[in-house]
C-alpha positions as CSV (number, residue, x, y, z in Angstrom):
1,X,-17.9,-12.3,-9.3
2,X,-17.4,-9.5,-11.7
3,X,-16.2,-10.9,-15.9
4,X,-13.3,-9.4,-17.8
5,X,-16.1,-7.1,-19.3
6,X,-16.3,-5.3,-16.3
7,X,-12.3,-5.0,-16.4
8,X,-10.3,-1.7,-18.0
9,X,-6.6,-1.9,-18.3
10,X,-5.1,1.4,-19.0
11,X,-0.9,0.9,-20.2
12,X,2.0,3.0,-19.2
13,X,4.4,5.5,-20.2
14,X,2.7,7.5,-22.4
15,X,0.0,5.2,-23.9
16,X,-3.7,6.8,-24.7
17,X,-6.4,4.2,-24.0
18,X,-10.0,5.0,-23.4
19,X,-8.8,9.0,-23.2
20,X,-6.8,8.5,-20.6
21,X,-2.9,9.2,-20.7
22,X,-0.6,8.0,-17.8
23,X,2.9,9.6,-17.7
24,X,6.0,9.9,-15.2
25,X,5.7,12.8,-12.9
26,X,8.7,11.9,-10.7
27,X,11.9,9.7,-10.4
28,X,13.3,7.4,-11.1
29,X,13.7,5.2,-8.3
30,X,14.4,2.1,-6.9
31,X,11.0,0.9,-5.9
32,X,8.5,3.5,-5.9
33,X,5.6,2.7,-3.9
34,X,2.4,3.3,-1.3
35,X,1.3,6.8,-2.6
36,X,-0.5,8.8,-0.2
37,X,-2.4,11.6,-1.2
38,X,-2.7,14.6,1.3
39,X,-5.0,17.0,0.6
40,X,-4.4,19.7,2.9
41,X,-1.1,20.4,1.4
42,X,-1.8,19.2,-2.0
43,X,1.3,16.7,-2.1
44,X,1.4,13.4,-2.9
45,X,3.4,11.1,-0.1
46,X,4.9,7.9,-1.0
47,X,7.9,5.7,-0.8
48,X,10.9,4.3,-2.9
49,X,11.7,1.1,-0.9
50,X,14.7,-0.2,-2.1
51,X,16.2,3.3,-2.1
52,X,15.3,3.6,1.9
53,X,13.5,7.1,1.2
54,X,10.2,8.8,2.1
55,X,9.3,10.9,-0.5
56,X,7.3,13.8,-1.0
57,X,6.0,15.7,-4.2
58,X,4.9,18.8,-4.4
59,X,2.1,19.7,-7.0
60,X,2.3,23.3,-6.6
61,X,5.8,23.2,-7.5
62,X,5.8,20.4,-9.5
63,X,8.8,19.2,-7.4
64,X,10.2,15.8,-5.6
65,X,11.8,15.7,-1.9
66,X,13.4,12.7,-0.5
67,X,14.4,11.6,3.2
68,X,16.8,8.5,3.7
69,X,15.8,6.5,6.4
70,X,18.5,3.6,7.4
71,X,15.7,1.0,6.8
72,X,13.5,-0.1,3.8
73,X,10.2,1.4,4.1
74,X,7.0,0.1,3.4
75,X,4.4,3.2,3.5
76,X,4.2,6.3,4.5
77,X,0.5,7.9,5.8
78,X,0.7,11.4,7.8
79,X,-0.3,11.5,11.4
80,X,-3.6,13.2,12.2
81,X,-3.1,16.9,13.4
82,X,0.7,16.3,12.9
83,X,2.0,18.5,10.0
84,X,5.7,16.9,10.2
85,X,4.8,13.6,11.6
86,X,4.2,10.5,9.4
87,X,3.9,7.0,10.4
88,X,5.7,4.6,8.2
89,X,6.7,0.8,7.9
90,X,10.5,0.6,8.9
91,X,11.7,-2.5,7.8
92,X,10.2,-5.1,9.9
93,X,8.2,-2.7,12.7
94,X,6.3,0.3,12.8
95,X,8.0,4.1,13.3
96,X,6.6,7.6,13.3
97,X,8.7,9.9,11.8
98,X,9.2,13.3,11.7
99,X,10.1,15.3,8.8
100,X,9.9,18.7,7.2
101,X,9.0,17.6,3.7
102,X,12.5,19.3,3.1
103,X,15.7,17.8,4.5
104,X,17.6,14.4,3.2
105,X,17.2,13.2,6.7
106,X,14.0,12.9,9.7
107,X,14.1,15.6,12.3
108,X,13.3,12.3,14.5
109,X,12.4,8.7,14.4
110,X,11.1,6.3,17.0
111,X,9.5,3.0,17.1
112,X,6.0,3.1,17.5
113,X,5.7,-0.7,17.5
114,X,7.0,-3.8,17.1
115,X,6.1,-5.9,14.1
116,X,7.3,-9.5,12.6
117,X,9.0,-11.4,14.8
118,X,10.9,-13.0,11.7
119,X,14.8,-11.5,10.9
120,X,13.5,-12.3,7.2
121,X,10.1,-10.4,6.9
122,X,9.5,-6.9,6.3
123,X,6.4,-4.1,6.7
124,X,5.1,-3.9,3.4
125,X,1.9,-1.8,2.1
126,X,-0.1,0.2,4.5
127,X,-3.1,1.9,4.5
128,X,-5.3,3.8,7.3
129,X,-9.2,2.8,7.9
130,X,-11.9,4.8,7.9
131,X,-11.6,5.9,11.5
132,X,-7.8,6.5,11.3
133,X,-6.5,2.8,12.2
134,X,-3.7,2.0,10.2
135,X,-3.6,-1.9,8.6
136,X,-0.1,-2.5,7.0
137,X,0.9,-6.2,6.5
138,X,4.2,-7.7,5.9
139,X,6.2,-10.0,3.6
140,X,9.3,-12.4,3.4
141,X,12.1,-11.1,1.7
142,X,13.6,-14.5,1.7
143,X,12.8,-16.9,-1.5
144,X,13.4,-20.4,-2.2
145,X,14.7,-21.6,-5.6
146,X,13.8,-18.6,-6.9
147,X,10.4,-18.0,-5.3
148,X,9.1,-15.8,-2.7
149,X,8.0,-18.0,0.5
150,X,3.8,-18.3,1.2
151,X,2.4,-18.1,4.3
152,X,4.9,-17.0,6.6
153,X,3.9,-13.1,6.9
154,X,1.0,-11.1,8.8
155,X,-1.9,-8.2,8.5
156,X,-1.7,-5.8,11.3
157,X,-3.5,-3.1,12.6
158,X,-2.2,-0.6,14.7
159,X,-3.7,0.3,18.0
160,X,-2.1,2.2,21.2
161,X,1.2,1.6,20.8
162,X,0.6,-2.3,19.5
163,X,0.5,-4.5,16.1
164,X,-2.3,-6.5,16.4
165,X,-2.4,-10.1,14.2
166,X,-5.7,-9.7,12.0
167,X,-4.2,-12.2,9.3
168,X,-1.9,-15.0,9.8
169,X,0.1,-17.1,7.0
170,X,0.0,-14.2,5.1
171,X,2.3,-14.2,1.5
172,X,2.7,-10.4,-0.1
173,X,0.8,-8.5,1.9
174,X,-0.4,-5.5,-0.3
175,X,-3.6,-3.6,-1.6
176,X,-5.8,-2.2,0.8
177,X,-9.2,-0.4,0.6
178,X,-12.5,0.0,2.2
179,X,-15.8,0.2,0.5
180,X,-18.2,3.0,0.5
181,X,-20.0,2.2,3.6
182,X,-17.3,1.0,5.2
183,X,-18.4,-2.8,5.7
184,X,-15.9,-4.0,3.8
185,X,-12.2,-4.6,3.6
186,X,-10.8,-5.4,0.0
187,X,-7.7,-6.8,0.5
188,X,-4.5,-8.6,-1.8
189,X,-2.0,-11.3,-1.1
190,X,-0.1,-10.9,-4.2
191,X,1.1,-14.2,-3.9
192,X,-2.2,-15.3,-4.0
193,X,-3.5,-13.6,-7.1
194,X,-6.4,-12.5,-6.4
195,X,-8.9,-9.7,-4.4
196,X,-10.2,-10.7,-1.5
197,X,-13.5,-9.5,0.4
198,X,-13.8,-9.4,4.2
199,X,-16.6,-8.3,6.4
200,X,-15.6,-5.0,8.4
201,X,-16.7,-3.4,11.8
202,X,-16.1,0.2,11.7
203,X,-16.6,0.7,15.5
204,X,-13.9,-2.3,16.5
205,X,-11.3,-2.3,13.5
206,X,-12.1,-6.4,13.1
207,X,-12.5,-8.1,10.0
208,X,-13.3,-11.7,8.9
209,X,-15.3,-14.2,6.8
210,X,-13.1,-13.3,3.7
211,X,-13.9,-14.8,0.3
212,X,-12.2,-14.1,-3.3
213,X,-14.1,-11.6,-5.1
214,X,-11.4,-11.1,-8.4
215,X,-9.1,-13.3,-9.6
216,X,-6.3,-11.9,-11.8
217,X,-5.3,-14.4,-15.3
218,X,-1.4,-15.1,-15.4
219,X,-0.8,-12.7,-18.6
220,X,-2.4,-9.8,-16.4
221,X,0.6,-10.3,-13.8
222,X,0.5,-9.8,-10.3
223,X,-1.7,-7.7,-8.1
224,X,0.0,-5.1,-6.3
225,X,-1.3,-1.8,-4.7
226,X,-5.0,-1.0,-4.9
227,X,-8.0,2.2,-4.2
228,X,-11.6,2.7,-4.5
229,X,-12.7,5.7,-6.1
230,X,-16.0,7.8,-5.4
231,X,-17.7,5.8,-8.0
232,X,-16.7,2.4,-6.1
233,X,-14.5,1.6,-8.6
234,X,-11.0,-0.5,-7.4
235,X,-8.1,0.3,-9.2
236,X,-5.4,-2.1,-8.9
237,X,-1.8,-2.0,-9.3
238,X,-0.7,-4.9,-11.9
239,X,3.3,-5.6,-11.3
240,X,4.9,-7.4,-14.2
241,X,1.7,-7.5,-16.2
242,X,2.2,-4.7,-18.6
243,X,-0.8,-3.3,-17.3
244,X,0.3,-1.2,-14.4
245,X,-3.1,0.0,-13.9
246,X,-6.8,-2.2,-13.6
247,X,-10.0,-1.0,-13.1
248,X,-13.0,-2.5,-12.0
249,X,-16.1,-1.5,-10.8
250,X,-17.9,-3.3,-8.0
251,X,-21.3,-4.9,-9.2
């Protein structure tokens, strides 16, 4: 288990540490979340949750889009081969929309799959594998005395037309990321606080054998959204923290 030394935390809105700057290129919005980077069209995907949207920006153009949808969403990732589809976590299932990257509203939606049972839980993050599976968990929007319920939300992955249960008595489902040669899953509970490791087969999309890798300290706040970089470097999302962005290379 990696030390703090082998932890960089880089602040927001406009701070320079270590060289880098991080600044506001869109918004605002309500809860901006799950970017999706798409190379062939040099836009950056993501969604603003609380607003209902699917959002698009536009590097070229430096410009924003956004599509309501008449549920929260949880992530957006573009369908293979499909220039206007996307799949995306609609509120507690799984839809694949289409869109133009254009209009305030989808060409089309329809439910790819069903997802928590529960009235109270919605799809959260989501990410796709290496082979093009998509893994999205889910979390209660319900909380008690102030608290968000443990344990009562799933990981999923997505195959023909199905949510499959990988992970039960799941918190916050969030971060997601493979490792280089794509043995391993790195995944967050937020609720949980902490990274967690789990062996990964490629060929059959099943994980298992997980064990905490990172642990995040209270004053670093809760880990949200997460990468790996060409270097094998995570980057996590810290929410509430005052360190929106962590680093850490894998040793």
């Amino acid at each position: 288990m990696p030390n703090t030394d082998s932890l960089d935390t880089f602040q927001f809105s406009g701070f320079k540490t270590m060289g880098v700057e991080v600044k506001p290129i869109a918004g605002p919005f309500n809860l901006g979340e799950g970017p999706h980077w798409d190379e062939g069209s040099q836009s950056l995907f993501f969604v603003d949750i609380d607003g209902c949207a699917i959002c698009k920006y536009d590097s070229a153009s430096r410009t924003t889009t956004k599509c309501a949808i008449d549920r929260k969403v949880g992530f957006i990732i573009p369908v293979k081969d499909k220039t206007e589809q996307f799949m995306i976590g609609y509120g507690g299932d799984f839809a694949v929309v289409t869109w133009d990257g254009k209009s305030e509203k989808p060409q089309d939606l329809k439910i790819y799959a069903k997802g928590d049972p529960s009235v109270d839980n919605r799809i959260n993050d989501g990410k796709a594998d290496p082979t093009g599976r998509v893994y999205a968990g889910s979390m209660c929007q319900v909380k008690v005395d102030g608290i968000w319920k443990k344990e009562s939300s799933f990981l999923y992955n997505l195959e023909k037309g199905e949510a499959k249960v990988l992970l039960d008595k799941v918190g916050l489902s969030n971060g997601l990321a493979w490792s280089l040669d794509h043995k391993k899953l790195y995944y967050i509970d937020s609720l949980m606080g902490n990274v967690r490791e789990l062996e990964y087969n490629k060929e059959t999309g099943r994980i298992g054998n997980p064990k905490v890798v990172y642990s995040l300290t209270p004053d670093q706040g809760s880990p949200d959204g997460m990468t790996i970089d060409v270097e094998g470097k995570l980057w996590i999302a810290s929410f509430g923290g005052g360190r929106p962005i962590l680093a850490w290379f894998l040793t």
